[in-house]
Structure formats: C-alpha cells, structure tokens
C-alpha positions as CSV (number, residue, x, y, z in Angstrom):
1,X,43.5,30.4,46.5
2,X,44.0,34.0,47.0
3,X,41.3,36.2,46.0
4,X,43.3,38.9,43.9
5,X,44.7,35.8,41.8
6,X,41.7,34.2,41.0
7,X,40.1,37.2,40.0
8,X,43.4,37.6,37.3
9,X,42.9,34.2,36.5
10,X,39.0,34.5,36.1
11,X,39.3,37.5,33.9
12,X,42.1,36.0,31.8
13,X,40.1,33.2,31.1
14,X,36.5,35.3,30.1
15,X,38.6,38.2,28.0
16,X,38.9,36.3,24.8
17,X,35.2,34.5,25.2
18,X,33.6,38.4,25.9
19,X,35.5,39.8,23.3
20,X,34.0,36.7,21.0
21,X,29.8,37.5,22.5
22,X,30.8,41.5,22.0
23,X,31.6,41.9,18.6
24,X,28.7,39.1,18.0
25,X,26.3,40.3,19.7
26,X,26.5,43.6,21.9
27,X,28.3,45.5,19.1
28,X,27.0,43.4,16.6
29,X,27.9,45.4,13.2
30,X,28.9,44.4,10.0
31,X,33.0,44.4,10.0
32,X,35.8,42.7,10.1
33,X,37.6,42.3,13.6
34,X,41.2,44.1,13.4
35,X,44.1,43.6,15.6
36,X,44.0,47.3,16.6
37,X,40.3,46.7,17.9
38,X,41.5,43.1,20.0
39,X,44.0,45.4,21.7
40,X,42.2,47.9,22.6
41,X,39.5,45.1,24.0
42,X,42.7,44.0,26.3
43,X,43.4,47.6,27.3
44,X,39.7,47.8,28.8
45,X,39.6,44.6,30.2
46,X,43.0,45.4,31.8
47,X,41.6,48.6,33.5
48,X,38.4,46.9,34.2
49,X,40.5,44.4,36.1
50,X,42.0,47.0,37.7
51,X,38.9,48.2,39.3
52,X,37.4,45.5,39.9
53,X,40.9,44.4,42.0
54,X,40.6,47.6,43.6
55,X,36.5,47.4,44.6
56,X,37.8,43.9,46.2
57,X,40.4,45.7,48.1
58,X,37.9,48.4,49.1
59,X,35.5,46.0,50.2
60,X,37.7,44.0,52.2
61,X,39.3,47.2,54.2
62,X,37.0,50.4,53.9
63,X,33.7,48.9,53.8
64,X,34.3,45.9,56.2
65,X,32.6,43.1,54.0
66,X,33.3,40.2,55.3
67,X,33.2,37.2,52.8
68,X,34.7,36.7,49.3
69,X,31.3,36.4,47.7
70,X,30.1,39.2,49.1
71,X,33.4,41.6,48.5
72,X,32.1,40.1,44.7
73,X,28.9,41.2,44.6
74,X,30.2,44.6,45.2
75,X,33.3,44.5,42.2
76,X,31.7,42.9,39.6
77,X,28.7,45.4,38.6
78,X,31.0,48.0,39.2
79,X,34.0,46.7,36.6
80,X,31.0,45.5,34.5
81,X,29.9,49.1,34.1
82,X,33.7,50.4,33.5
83,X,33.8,47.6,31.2
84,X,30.4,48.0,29.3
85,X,31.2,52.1,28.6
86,X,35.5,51.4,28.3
87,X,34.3,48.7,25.1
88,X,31.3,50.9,23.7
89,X,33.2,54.6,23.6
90,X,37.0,53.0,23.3
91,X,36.6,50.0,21.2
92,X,33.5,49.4,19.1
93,X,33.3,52.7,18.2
94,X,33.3,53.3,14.2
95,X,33.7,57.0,12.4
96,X,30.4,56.7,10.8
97,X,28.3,56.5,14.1
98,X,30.0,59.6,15.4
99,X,27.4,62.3,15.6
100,X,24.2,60.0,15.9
C-alpha cells in the first residue's frame, strides 16, 4: 500500500480513540465535551497529518532515508509534537486557565 495512504488511513482510524484518551486523561478536567471542542480536535489532527505527510515526503527526497519505517521514525515525533501543543493551546484550552 502506498505510504501517504496508509498514513490517512492510520490517522483516521486513531483521531476519534486520541480524542477519547485526551479529554480522559491528558486534559483530564471536569467538563462536558462540546461539538465546537471535537472540531477543533479534527482541525489539529488534520494539520498534524499534514506534517507528518510532509516529514514522510522530506524524508524520502531531502534526507535520503531509505525505508518506510525509518522515514516513520522521523514523522511521527515530529507530528506528535505539532499535535501535543495544536490540542493543548487550540483545543483544551478553557478561559479560566488563562493567565496561570
């Protein structure tokens, strides 16, 4: 299977699961989850997708890695970092925390 789809399809499959362990666990507050906060969630994971398509891509024909695992290695931390800050400063963000 080609690398860029499976990378669509492997995100697809883990957006609704991470949004599931995020709001239970790594932004674990007391709230109700809102439709406004699930899209938002999609609007990261979309532009974490994004850079993690385009680390493969950079990989593959900049840095000369040879091997899909490896051209992995280099994406995922990176759109896990984009992800990680996109989700805490875009997403689970709440007006009373401002300031702290």
């Amino acid at each position: 299977m080609n690398k860029y789809v499976a990378q669509v399809i492997s995100y697809a499959c883990g957006v609704l699961n991470s949004y599931l362990f995020n709001t239970l666990w790594t932004f674990k507050k007391e709230r109700r989850r809102t439709a406004k906060e699930f899209f938002l969630f999609v609007c990261v994971n979309v532009v974490s997708l994004g850079v993690s398509l385009g680390m493969l891509y950079v990989a593959e024909h900049y840095l000369h890695v040879e091997g899909k695992l490896l051209q992995k290695l280099i994406a995922t931390p990176v759109a896990m970092v984009v992800n990680f800050f996109g989700n805490k400063r875009f997403v689970f963000t709440h007006e009373d925390n401002k300031g702290e």
